[in-house]
N, C-alpha and C positions, 0 to 999 in steps of 0.2 A: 465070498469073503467071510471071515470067522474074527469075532472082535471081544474080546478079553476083558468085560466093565471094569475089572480090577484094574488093571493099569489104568484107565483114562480120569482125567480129570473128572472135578463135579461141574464144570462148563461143559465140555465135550460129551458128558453123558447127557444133560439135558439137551445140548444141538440136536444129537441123535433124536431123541426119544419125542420131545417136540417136532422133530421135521417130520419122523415117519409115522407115527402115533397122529394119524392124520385120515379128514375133517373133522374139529372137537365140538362140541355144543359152546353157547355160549352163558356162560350166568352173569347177567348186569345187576349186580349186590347193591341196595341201599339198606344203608347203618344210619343209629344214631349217635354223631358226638358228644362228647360231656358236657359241652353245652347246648345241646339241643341241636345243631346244626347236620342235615341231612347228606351224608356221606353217597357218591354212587361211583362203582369202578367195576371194569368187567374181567371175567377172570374163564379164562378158558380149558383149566384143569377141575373141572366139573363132570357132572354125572348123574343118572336117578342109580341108585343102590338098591331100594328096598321096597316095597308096598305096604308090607302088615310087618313092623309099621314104615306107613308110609317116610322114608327117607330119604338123601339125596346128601353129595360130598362135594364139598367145596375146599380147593387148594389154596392158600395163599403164604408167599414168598415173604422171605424177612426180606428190607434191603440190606445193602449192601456193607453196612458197617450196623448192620445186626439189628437194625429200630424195625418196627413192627408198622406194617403199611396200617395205614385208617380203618379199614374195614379189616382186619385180625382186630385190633386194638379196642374197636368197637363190639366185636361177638365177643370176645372174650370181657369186657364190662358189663354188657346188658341183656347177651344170649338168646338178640335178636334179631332177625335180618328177612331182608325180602328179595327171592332171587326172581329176576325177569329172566323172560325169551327174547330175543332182538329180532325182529323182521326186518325187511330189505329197507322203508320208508325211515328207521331211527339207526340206520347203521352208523353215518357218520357221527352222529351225535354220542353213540355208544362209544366210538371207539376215541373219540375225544375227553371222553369221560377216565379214560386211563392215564390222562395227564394228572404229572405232579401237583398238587395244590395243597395250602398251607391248609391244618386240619378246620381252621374257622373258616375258610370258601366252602359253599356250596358248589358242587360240579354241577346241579343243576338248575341252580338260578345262575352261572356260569354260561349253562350252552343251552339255554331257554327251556327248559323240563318241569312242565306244571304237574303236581303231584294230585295223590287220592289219598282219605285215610283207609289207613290197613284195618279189618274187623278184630284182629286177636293179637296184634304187635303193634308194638310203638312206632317202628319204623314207617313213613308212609312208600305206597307203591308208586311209580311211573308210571300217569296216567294212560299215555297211549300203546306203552309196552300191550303188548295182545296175550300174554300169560303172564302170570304174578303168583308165584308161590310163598306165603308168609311162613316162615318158619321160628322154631325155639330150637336151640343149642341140646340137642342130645346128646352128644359123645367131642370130643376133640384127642385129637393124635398130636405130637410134637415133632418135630426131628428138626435135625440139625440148620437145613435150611428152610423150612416149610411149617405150617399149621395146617393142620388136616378137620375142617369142622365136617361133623354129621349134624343137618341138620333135619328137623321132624317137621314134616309138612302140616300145620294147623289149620290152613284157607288155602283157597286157590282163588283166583279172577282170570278168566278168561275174556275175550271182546267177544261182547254181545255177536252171535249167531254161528260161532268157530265151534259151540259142543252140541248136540243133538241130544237133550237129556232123558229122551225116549229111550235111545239105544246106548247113550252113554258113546257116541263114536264121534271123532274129530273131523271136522270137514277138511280137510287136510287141499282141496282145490283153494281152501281161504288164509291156507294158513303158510309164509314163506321163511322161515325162520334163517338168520345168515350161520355159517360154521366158521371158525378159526381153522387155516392152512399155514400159520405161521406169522413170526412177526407181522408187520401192517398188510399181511396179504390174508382175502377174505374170500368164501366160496357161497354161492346161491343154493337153494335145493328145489328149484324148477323145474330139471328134468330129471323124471322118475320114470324109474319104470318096472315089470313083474314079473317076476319067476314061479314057474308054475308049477305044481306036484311034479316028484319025477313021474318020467315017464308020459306027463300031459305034455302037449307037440304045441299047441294050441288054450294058453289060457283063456278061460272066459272072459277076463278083465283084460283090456290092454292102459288102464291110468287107475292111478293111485287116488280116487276119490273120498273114503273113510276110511279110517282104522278105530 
């Protein structure tokens, strides 16, 4: 089958592109509001981009009659934010955190979410998120339906014993992070497994222990 983007709508292109463009990582964004009040929503048009320097892209959507969700609203005011990892233990909480709320609710004194403060952003981190990357607004894109932030990785928090800072390698047997497979449908990453040089019949490894 051969499909033509020009013809299809901007609905039918994103069904596409969203269904197949599949398992996504997930970023659980806390912002701050103009009143101080701590924004968090999870968005799954995300990605790391860059190392040196360290960067990472975050997608988010106008709604529907063009107003700008909380968290665009918020990077583009104070050009600061803090993207989580979601593990299997905070998934429901995560993905309840995508509900509508008036900009002065908290989503996570909402869905019980005790925070940390962040070392070099306003924003504070989710304490039990197991990765916290604090970031500053380097670059933003526009387009018609979307904002495109780059944002610059300033700190990172990881949970105590997931980095080995001898070797700088992630214990990846502690670490279960959930992926996005589509609306409210979510995928594990528990079973792994490894591909060996070509030509090796026989890897040494048979499990994904560090990277």
């Amino acid at each position: 089958m051969d499909i033509d983007f020009s013809g299809l709508t901007a609905y039918q292109r994103y069904k596409l592109m969203a269904s197949l463009i599949v398992p996504r990582p997930i970023a659980w964004v806390t912002t701050l509001g103009p009143q101080g009040v701590v924004n968090a929503a999870p968005f799954s048009m995300f990605n790391m981009i860059g190392e040196d320097p360290p960067i990472l892209m975050l997608s988010v959507n106008r709604l529907q009659d063009g107003r700008l969700k909380d968290t665009a609203a918020n990077i583009l005011a104070h050009g600061e934010f803090v993207v989580h990892l979601c593990d299997e233990p905070l998934a429901e909480q995560m993905h309840a955190c995508g509900e509508s709320l008036a900009p002065e609710v908290s989503e996570l004194e909402r869905f019980g979410l005790a925070t940390a403060p962040s070392q070099s952003v306003r924003p504070p981190r989710i304490a039990l998120a197991p990765v916290a990357f604090e970031c500053t607004l380097h670059e933003t894109m526009e387009t018609d339906s979307r904002y495109v932030f780059i944002g610059r990785v300033r700190w990172l928090h990881v949970r105590d014993g997931l980095v080995d800072t001898d070797t700088w390698r992630v214990r990846l047997q502690d670490y279960h992070p959930v992926g996005r497979f589509g609306a409210s449908f979510y995928v594990k990453t528990n079973e792994r497994f490894v591909i060996g040089a070509p030509g090796d019949t026989a890897p040494t490894r048979t499990a994904i222990d560090e990277l």
